[in-house]
N, C-alpha and C positions, 0 to 999 in steps of 0.2 A: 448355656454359657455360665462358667462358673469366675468368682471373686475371689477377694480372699479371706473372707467369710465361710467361704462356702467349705474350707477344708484346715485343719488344724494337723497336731503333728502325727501322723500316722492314723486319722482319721479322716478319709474322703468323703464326708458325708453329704456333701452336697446343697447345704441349706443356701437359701436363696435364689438358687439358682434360674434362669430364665430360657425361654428358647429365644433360638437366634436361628432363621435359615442360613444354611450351606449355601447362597447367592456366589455370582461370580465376583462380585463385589468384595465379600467377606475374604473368600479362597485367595483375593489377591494380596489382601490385607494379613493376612494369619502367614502367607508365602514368605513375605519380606524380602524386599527388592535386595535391601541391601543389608541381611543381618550382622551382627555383633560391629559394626564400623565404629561403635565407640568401643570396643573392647581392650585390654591387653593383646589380644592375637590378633588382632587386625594386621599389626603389624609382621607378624610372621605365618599369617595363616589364608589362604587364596578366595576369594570372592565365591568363587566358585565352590571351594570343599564345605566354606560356612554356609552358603545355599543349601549345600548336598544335603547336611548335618538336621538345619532345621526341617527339612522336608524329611528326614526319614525321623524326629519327633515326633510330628504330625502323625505317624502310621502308627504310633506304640504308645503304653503310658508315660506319660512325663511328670518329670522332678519338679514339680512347684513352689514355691515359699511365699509366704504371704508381706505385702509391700509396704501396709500399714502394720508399724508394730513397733513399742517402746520399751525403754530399758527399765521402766521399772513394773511390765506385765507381767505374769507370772512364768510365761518365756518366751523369749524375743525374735529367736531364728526359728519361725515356723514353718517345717517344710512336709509335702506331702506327694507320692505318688498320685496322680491324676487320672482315672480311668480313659482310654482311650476313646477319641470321638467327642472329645470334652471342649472346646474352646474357651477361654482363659480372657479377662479384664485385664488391663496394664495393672490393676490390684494383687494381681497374682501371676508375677514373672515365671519364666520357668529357664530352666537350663538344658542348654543343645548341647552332647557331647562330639567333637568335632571326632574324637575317638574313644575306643569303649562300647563295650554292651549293657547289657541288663543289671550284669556285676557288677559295673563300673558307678551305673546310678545307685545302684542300692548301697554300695561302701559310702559314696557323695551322699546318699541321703543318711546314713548312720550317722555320720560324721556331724553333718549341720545340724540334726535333732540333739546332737548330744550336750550333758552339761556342761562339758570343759573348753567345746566351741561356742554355748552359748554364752559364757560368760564372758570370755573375750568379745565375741560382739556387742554384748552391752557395755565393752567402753569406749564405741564409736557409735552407735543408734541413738538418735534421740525419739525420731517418732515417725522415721523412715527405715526399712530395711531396702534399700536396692543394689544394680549391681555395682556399682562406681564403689560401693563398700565392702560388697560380697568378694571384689578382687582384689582389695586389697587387706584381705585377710589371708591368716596363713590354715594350714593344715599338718598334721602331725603324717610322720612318714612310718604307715602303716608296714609291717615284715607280710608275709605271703601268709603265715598261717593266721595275722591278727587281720588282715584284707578280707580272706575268704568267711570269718567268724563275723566280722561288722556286718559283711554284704549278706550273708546269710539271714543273718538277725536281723537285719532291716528291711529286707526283701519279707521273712516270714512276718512282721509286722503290718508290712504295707498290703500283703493277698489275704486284703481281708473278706472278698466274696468271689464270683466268675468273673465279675470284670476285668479280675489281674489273673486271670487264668494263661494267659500266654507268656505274660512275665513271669511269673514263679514256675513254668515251664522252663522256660530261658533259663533261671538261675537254677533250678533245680531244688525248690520248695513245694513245700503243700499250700494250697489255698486254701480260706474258710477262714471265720470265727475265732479266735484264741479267749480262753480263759484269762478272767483281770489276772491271777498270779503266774500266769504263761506271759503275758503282754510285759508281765515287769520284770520277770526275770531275765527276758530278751534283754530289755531297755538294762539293767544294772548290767549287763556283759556288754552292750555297746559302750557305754559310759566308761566302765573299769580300763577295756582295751583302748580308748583315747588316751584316757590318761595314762594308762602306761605308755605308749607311743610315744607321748609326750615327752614321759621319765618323769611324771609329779609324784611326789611325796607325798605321806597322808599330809603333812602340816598344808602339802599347797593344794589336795583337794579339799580341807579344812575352811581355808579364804576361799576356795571357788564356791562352795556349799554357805558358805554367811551371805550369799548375795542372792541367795533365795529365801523367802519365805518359807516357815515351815506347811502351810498351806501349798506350796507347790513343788515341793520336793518334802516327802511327808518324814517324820525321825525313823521309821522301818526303813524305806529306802536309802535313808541314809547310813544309818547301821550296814545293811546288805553291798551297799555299792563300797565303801570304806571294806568290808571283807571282803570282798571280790577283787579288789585291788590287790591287796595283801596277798591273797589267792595268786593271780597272775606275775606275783614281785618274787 
């Protein structure tokens, strides 16, 4: 059983983590009688399809973010691919997609690691990340060829050993290891493609970038991701 300790942004590593048996007990609890009822789609979405949605979660990795997490950490929407067979603390919610596959989370998780979403969420987190906040945030309206480059790139981020072997199957990645200047130039092309989605300007990835420390967006990245912008414009 993992928390939300146990996983950072495209790092599933697993620290602290505890065993928990698979009882009927647990299976009834992890099912959810009555999932997403406080959602936005409650209202337009059947008892039964959001059942459907969480049970087919359970069978594959899931989107995670971590639930403890404040606006002025070094970054605040921290989300991760969760290896399959993993069960999860209310510390680390995860997202059912009622539709979508593999592509669909890997875009969803490029998106929430990136710095142009996380900065808008550090101007509603104070020391809570949950979902009552998650939906009422917006997202940028990705085109088909900047959709497949996110979900690409955040899929090839998160296969990071066999455990995501059947998802980066799915998406059609490689799994394994990346190189630190492979992991970042992924991350500087997810970044750039948000903000372009967006339509931001260097001057407004300029104010996005002053609300991080140089400690957690380092001045290389910053340089690289401002030309990659530029690059995309």
């Amino acid at each position: 059983m993992w928390k939300g300790e146990s996983f950072d942004q495209y790092e599933p590593h697993g620290a602290a983590a505890r065993k928990c048996p698979a009882s009927a007990a647990v299976l009834k609890k992890i099912r959810k009688p009555r999932p997403g009822s406080g959602s936005l789609i409650a209202d337009h979405v059947k008892l039964a399809v959001r059942r459907r949605a969480v049970r087919s979660e359970l069978e594959r990795a899931r989107l995670a973010f971590r639930d403890v997490s404040r606006s002025d950490d070094s970054r605040t929407a921290r989300a991760c691919l969760v290896p399959p067979e993993v069960l999860l603390t209310n510390k680390a919610p995860y997202i059912a997609f009622v539709d979508g596959d593999e592509m669909t989370q890997a875009a969803c998780l490029g998106i929430i690691n990136s710095l142009p979403f996380d900065w808008q969420v550090r101007r509603y987190v104070e020391i809570n990340m949950n979902f009552f906040l998650l939906e009422s945030l917006v997202v940028p309206n990705l085109d088909d060829a900047a959709y497949s480059a996110v979900a690409n790139a955040a899929a090839r981020l998160s296969a990071v050993d066999d455990r995501f072997a059947q998802f980066a199957t799915a998406v059609g990645v490689e799994y394994g290891p990346l190189a630190a200047d492979e992991r970042e130039h992924l991350r500087i092309d997810i970044d750039a493609r948000v903000a372009r989605a967006w339509q931001l300007t260097h001057d407004d990835l300029e104010t996005i970038l002053a609300d991080f420390t140089t400690d957690a967006v380092a001045p290389a990245y910053r340089e690289a991701l401002v030309a990659r912008l530029l690059e995309l414009s």
